[in-house]
DOTILO-263304 format. One line per field, with one value per residue (C-alpha): residue number from 1; z, y, x. Coordinates in Angstrom, 1 decimal, m for minus. Layout:
<sites>
resi = NUM | ...
zz = Z | ...
yy = Y | ...
xx = X | ...
</sites>
This chain:
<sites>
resi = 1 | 2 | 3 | 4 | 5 | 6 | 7 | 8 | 9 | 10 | 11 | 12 | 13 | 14 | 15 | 16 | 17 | 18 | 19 | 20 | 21 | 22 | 23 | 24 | 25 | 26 | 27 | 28 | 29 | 30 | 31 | 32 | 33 | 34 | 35 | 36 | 37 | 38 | 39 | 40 | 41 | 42 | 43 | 44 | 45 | 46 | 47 | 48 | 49 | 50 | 51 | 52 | 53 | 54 | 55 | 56 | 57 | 58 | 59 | 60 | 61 | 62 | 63 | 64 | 65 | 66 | 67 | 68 | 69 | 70 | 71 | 72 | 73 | 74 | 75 | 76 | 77 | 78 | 79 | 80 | 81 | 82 | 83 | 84 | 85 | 86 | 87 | 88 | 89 | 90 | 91 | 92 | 93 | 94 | 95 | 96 | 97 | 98 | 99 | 100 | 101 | 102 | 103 | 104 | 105 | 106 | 107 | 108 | 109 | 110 | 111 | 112 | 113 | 114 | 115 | 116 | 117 | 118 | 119 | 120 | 121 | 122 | 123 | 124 | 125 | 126 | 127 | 128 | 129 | 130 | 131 | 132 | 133 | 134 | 135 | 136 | 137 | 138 | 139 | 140 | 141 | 142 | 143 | 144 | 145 | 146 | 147 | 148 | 149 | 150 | 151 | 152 | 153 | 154 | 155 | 156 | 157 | 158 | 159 | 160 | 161 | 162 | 163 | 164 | 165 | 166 | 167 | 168 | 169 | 170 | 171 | 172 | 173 | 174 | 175 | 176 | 177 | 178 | 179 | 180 | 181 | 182 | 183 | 184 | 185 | 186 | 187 | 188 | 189 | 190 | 191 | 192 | 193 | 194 | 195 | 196 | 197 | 198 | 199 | 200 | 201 | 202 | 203 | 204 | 205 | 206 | 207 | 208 | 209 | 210 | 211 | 212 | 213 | 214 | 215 | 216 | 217 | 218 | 219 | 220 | 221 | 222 | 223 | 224 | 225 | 226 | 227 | 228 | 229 | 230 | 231 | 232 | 233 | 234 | 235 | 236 | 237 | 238 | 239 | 240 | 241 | 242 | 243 | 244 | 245 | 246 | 247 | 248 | 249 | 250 | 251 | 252 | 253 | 254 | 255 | 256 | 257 | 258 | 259 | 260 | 261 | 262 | 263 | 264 | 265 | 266 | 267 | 268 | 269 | 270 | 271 | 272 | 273 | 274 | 275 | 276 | 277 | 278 | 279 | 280 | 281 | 282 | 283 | 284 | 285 | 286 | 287 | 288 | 289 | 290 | 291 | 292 | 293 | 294 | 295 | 296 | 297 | 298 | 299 | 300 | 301 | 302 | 303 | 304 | 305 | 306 | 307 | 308 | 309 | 310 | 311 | 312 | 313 | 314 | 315 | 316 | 317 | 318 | 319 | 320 | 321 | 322 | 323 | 324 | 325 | 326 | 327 | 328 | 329 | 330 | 331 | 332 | 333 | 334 | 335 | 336 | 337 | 338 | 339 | 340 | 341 | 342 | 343 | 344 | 345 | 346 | 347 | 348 | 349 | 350 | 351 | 352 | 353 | 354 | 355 | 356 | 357 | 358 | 359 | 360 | 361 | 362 | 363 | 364 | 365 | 366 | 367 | 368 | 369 | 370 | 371 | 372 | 373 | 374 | 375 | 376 | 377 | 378 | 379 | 380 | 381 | 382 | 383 | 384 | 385 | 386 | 387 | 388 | 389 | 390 | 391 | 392 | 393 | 394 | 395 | 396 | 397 | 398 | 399 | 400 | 401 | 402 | 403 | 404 | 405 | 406 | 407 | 408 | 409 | 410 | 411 | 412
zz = 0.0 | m0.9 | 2.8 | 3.3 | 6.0 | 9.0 | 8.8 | 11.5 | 15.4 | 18.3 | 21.6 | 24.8 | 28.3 | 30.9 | 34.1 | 35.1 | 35.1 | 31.1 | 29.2 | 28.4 | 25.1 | 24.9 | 21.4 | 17.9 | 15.9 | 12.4 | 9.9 | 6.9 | 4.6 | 6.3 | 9.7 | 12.4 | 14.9 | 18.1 | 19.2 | 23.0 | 23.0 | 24.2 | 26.9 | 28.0 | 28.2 | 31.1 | 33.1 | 34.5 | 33.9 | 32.1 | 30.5 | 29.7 | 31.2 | 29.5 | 26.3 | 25.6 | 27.7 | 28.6 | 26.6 | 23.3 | 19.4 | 17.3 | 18.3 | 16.4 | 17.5 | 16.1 | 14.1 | 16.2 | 18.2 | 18.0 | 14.2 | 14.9 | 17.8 | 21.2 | 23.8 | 25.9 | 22.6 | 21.8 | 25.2 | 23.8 | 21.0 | 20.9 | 21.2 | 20.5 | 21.2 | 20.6 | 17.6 | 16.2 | 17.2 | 14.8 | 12.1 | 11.7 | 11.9 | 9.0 | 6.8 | 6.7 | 5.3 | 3.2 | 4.8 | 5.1 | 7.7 | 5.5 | 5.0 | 8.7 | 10.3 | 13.7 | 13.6 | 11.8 | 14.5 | 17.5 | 15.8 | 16.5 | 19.8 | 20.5 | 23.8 | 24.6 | 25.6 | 28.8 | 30.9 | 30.6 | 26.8 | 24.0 | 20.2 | 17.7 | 15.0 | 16.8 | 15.0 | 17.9 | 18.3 | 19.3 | 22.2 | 23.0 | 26.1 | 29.0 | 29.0 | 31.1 | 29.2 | 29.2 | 29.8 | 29.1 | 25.5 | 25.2 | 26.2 | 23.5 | 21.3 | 21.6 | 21.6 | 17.9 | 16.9 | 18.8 | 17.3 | 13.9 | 13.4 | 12.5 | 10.2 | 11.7 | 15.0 | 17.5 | 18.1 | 21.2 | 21.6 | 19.4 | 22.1 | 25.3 | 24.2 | 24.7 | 23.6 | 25.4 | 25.0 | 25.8 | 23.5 | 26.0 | 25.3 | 27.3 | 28.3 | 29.6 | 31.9 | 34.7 | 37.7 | 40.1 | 43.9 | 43.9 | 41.1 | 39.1 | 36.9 | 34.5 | 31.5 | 29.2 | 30.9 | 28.4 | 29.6 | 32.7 | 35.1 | 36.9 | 41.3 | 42.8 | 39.9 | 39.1 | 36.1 | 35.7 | 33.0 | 32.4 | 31.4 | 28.9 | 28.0 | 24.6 | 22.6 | 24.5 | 28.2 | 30.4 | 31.0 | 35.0 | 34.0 | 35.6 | 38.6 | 38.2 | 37.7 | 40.8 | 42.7 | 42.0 | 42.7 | 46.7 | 46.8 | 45.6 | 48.5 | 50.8 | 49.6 | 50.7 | 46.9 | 46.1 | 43.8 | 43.0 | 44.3 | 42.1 | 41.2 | 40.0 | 38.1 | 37.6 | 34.2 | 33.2 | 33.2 | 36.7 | 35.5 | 35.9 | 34.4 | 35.8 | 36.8 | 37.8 | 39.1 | 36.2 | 38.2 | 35.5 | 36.7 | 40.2 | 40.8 | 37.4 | 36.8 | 33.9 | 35.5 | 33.1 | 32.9 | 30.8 | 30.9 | 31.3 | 27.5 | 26.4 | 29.3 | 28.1 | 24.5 | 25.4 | 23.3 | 25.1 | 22.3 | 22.8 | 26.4 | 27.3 | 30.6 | 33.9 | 37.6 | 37.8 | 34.5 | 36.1 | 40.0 | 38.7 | 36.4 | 39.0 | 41.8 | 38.6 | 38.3 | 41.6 | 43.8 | 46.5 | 47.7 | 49.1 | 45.3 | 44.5 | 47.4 | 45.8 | 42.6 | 44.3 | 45.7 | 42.9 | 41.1 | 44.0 | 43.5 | 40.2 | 40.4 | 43.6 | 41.9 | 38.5 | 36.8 | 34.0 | 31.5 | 33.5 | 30.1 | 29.7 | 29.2 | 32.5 | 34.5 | 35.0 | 36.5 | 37.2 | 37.2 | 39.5 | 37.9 | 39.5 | 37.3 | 40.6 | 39.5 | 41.3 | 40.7 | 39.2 | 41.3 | 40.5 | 37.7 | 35.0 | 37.7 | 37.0 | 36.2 | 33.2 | 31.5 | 30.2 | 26.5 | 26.8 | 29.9 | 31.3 | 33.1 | 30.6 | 33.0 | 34.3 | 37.9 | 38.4 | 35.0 | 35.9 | 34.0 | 33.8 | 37.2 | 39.6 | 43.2 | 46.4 | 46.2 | 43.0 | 44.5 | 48.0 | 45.3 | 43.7 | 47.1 | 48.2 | 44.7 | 45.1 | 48.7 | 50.1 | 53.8 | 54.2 | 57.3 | 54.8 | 51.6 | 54.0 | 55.4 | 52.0 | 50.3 | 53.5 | 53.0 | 49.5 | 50.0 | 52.6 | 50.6 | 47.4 | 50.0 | 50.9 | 46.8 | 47.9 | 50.0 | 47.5 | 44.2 | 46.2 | 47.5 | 44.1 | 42.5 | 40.4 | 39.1 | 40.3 | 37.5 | 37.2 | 40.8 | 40.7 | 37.6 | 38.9 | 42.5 | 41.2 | 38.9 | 42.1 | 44.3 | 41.3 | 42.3 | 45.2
yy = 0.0 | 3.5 | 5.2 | 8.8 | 10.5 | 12.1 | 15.7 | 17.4 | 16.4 | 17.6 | 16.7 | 16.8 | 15.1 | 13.4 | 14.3 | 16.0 | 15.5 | 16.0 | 15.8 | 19.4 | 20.4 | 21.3 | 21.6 | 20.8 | 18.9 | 19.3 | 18.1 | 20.8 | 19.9 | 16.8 | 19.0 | 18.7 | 21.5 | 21.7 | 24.8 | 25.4 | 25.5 | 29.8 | 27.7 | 25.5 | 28.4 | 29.5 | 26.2 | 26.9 | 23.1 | 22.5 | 18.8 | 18.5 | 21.9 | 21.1 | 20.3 | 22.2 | 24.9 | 26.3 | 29.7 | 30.9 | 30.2 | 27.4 | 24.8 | 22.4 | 19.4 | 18.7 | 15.4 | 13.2 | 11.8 | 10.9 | 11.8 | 15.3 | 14.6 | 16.3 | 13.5 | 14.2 | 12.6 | 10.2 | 8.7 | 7.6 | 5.5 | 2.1 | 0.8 | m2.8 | m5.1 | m2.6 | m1.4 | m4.9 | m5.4 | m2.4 | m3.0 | m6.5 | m5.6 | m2.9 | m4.4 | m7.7 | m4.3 | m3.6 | m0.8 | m0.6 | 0.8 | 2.9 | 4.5 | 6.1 | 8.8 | 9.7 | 11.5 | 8.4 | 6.6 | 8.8 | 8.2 | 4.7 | 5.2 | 7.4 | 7.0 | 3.9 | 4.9 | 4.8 | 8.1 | 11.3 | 12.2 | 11.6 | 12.1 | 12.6 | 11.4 | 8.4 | 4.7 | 2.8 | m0.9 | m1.2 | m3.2 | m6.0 | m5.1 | m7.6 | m11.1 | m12.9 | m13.1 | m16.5 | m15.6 | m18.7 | m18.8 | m14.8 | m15.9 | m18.6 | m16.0 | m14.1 | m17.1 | m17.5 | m13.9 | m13.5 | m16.5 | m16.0 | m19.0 | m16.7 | m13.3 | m13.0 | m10.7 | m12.2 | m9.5 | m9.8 | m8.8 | m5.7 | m4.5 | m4.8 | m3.9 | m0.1 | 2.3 | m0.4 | m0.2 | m2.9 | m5.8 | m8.3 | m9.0 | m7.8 | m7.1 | m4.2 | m5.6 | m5.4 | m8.0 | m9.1 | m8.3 | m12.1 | m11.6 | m14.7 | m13.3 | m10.7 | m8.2 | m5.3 | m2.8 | m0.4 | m0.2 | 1.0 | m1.5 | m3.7 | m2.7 | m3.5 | m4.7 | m2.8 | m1.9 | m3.9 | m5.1 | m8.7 | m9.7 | m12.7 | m14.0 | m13.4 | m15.1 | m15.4 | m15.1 | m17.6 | m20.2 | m18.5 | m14.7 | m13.9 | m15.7 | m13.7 | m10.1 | m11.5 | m11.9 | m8.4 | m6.7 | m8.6 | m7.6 | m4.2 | m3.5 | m4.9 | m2.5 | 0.5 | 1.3 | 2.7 | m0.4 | m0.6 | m4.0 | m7.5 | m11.1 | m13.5 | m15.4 | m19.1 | m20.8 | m24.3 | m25.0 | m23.1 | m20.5 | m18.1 | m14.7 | m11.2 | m8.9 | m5.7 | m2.6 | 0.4 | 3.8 | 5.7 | 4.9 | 5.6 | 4.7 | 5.1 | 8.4 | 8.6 | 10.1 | 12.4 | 10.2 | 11.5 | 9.1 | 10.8 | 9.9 | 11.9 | 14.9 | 15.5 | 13.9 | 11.3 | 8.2 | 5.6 | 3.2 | 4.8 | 5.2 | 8.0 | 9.4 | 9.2 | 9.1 | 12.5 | 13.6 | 11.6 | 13.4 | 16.6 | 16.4 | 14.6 | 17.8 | 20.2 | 18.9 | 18.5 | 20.7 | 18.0 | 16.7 | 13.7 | 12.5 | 13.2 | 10.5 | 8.4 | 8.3 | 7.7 | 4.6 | 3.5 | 3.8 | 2.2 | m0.3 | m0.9 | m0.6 | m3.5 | m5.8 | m5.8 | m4.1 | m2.8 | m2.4 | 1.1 | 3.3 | 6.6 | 5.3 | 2.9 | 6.1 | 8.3 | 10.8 | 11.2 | 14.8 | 15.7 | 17.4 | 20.7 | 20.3 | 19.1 | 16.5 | 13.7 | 10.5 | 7.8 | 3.9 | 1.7 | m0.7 | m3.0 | m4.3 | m7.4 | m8.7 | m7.8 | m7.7 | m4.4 | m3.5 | m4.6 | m6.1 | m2.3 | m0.3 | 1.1 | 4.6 | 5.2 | 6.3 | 9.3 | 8.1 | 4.6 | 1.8 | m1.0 | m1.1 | 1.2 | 0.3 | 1.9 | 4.7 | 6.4 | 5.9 | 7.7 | 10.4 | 11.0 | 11.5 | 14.1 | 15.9 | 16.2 | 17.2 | 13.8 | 13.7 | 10.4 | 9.3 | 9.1 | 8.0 | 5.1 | 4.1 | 3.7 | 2.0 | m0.4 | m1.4 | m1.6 | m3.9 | m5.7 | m6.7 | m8.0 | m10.2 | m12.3 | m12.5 | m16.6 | m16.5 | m14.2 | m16.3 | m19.2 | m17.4 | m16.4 | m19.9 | m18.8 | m21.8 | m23.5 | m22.5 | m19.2 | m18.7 | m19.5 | m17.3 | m14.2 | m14.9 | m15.1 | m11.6 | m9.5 | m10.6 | m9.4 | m5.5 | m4.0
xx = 0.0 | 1.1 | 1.8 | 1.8 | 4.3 | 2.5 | 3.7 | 2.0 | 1.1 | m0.6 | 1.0 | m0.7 | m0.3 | m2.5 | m1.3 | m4.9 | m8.5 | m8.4 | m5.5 | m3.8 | m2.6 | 1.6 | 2.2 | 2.6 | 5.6 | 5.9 | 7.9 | 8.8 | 11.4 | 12.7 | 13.3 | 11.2 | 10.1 | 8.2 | 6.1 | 4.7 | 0.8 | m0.2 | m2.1 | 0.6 | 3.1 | 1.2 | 1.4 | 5.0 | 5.3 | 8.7 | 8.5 | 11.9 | 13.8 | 17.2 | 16.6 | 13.1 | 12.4 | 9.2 | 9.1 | 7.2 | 8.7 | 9.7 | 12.6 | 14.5 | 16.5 | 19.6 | 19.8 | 21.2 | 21.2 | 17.2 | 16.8 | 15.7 | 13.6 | 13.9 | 14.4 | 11.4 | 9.4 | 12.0 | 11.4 | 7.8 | 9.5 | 9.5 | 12.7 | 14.3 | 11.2 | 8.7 | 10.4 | 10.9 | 6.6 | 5.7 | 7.9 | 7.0 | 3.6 | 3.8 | 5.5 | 2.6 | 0.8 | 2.7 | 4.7 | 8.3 | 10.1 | 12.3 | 9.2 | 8.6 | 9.7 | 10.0 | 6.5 | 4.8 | 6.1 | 4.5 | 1.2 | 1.6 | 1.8 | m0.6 | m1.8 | m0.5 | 2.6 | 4.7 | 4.8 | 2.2 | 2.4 | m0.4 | 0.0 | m2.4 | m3.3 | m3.5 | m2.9 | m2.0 | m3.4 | m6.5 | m6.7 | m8.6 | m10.4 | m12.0 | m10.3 | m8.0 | m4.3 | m2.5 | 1.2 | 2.3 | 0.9 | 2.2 | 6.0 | 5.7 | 4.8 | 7.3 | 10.3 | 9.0 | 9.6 | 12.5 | 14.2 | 12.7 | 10.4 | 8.1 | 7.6 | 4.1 | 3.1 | 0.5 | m1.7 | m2.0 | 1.9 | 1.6 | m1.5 | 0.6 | 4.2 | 3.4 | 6.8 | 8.6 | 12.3 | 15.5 | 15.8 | 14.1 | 10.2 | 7.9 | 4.2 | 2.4 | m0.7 | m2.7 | m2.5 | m4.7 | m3.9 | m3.1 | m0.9 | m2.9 | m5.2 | m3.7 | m5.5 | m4.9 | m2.9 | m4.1 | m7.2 | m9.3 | m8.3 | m10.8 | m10.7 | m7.6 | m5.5 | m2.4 | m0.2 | 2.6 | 5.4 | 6.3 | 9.3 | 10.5 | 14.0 | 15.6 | 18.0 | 21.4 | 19.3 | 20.0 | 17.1 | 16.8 | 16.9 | 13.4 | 14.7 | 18.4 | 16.8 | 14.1 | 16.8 | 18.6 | 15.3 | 15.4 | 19.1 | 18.9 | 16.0 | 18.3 | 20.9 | 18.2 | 17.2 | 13.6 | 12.5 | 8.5 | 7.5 | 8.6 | 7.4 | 8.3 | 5.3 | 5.2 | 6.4 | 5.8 | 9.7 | 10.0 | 11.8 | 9.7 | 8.9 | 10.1 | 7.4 | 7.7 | 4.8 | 5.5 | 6.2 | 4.6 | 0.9 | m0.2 | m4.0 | m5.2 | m3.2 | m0.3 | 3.0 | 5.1 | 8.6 | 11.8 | 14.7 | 18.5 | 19.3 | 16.5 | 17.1 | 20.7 | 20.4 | 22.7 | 22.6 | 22.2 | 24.1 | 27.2 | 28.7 | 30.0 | 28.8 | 30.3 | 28.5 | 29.4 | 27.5 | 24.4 | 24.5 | 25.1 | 22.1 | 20.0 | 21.2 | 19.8 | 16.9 | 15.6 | 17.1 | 17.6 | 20.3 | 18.5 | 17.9 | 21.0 | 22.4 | 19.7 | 21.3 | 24.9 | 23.5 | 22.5 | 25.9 | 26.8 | 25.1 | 25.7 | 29.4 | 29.1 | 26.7 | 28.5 | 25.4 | 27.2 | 24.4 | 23.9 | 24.0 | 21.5 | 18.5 | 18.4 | 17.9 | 15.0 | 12.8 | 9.4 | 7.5 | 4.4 | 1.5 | 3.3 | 6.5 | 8.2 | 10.8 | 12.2 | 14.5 | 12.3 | 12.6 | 15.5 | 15.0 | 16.7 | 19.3 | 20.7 | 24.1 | 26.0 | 29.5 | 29.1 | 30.5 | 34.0 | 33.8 | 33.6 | 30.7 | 28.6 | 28.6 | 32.1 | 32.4 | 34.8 | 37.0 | 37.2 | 35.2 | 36.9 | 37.2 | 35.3 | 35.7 | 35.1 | 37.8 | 36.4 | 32.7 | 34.0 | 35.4 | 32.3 | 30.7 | 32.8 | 32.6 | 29.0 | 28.6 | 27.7 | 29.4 | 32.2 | 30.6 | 26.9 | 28.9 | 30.4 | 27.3 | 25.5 | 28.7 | 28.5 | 24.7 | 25.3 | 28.0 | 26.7 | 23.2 | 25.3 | 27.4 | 24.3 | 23.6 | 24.2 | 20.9 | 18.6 | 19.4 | 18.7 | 15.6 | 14.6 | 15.3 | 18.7 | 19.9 | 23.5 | 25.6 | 23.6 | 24.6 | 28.1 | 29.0 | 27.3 | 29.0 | 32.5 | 31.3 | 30.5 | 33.5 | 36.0 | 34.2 | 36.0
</sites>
């Protein structure tokens, strides 16, 4: 079929009663601009204060790194799974993805997105509303397109991925206070149930990896990080399947979200940031210096639990419907080599091996007392010595277990 390119779309944002118009983007000769709505330039409310802020005229984005997006819509985009869901899903009409642009791709997630924003025109899936989901068949699903056995999208999978990024498969749904009966989680939830994402492995994963990120999530609440609440839910094999509570809904509201990479147009493919980029953004932003020791514990953590996939996009924050910003929860924690064997965020310089002295550095840089840096660095390390007792907890297999164990105690 012969598609035409969106050109032109309206932007607004639920964080209200009704959702409130921002602006337009528009594409003219292959740029793309963004204007402030007159009515949202009164609001005060700065979406993205780096990058875009709030004041009348036209802006343009320079072309990379999110092809002449501004980060704050970039962050709505599909990316890895999601992307591979929509482009799969075109092309069986005849589409190719050559064909779309950034803006063509907003459209399709209209307001199914993750965080606050909406886009019209709006082409996203519609979803099918009411029944009970089988996750079992929806993880078998998405084996066949991950490994290529098939060219066709289950439907169902192209409902629920939402603007999910990371290359693993995932869900987007609601669950039941028992955590055994799930739905659509674009839809008005039935009482009690909750939005949450559901994880499945991908090619390469380890059989175990719902029970391996399960068991970071226990250890890095140990460790004293904010983490929304986890399960892991029952597979055939025993496996089992991560699951996580989404921080961008709180009883049936949306919450604006902007992740780093899109705050400071960072690309997240390409590392090049250091802790000290991330806490001096984070002490920008929010004014608080209690976020900012937030954010150290999290490197922290990172650094101690050999998390080394900790590049842009893996942290965010989260925006009240006063423009008030915070640090979003923790999330994506489990082990990794890192590109090169080196942390994908370097800590004071160092990444290819960060220890204790350049994390006590980065404390003192940033106003963070020695006697509070030590404490934190001392539950930190504490909760990833007992990572023996949560894997075991969490049902990490032996080898699983052993490999990650041997990882961590190399991170001093």
């Amino acid at each position: 079929m012969k598609y035409r390119p969106v050109t032109k779309i309206i932007v607004s944002m639920a964080i209200g009663p009704s959702p409130i118009r921002v602006g337009i983007l528009a594409t003219v000769k292959r740029s793309i601009y963004f204007e402030y709505d007159p009515s949202f330039l009164e609001s005060g409310i700065e979406i993205s204060p780096f990058r875009l802020p709030l004041r009348a005229g036209t802006f343009q984005a320079k072309l990379e790194p999110f092809e002449g997006l501004f980060g704050v819509f970039n962050d709505s985009l599909p990316d890895g799974w999601g992307r591979l869901l929509l482009d799969r899903s075109l092309k069986s009409l005849g589409i190719s993805a050559v064909e779309l642009g950034p803006l063509d791709r907003l459209t399709h997630v209209g307001s199914n997105g993750m965080g606050a924003l909406l886009f019209e025109p709006d082409a996203s899936e519609k979803i099918t509303k009411g029944k009970f989901l089988d996750l079992a068949q929806l993880a078998e699903e998405s084996t066949k397109v991950v490994t290529g056995e098939t060219e066709d999208v289950f439907q169902a999978l192209l409902e629920l991925s939402g603007s999910s990024a990371g290359a693993r498969p995932k869900v987007m749904v609601g669950v039941s206070p028992n955590k055994e009966q799930l739905v659509h989680g674009q839809q008005e939830l039935p009482d009690k149930y909750d939005h949450w994402m559901i994880k499945f492995g991908s090619r390469g994963d380890p059989s175990d990896i719902g029970a391996i990120e399960f068991a970071y999530s226990l250890m890095a609440r140990n460790a004293g990080l904010e983490i929304m609440p986890t399960h892991l839910f029952a597979t055939k094999n025993g496996g089992g399947y991560f699951g996580v509570k989404r921080f961008d809904r709180q009883n049936g509201h949306r919450i604006h979200m902007h992740s780093l990479s899109g705050m400071i147009h960072s690309d997240h493919r390409m590392p090049s940031l250091d802790y000290e980029d991330i806490l001096r953004a984070t002490l920008t932003l929010t004014r608080n210096m209690q976020e900012v020791e937030k954010m150290f514990r999290l490197a922290t953590f990172n650094v101690l639990a050999k998390n080394r996939d900790d590049h842009a996009k893996n942290f965010a924050f989260l925006m009240d419907a006063k423009g008030g910003w915070r640090a979003s929860p923790a999330y994506d924690l489990t082990y990794s080599r890192g590109p090169g064997g080196e942390q994908s965020t370097m800590v004071m310089g160092e990444g290819k091996t960060p220890g204790r002295p350049h994390l006590l550095q980065l404390a003192e840089k940033f106003g963070i007392t020695k006697a509070k840096a030590a404490a934190i660095l001392d539950q930190v390390a504490g909760a990833v010595g007992k990572w023996k007792s949560v894997a075991e907890e969490a049902g990490v297999s032996k080898a699983s277990l052993k490999v990650i164990a041997t990882g961590i105690q190399s991170a001093k």
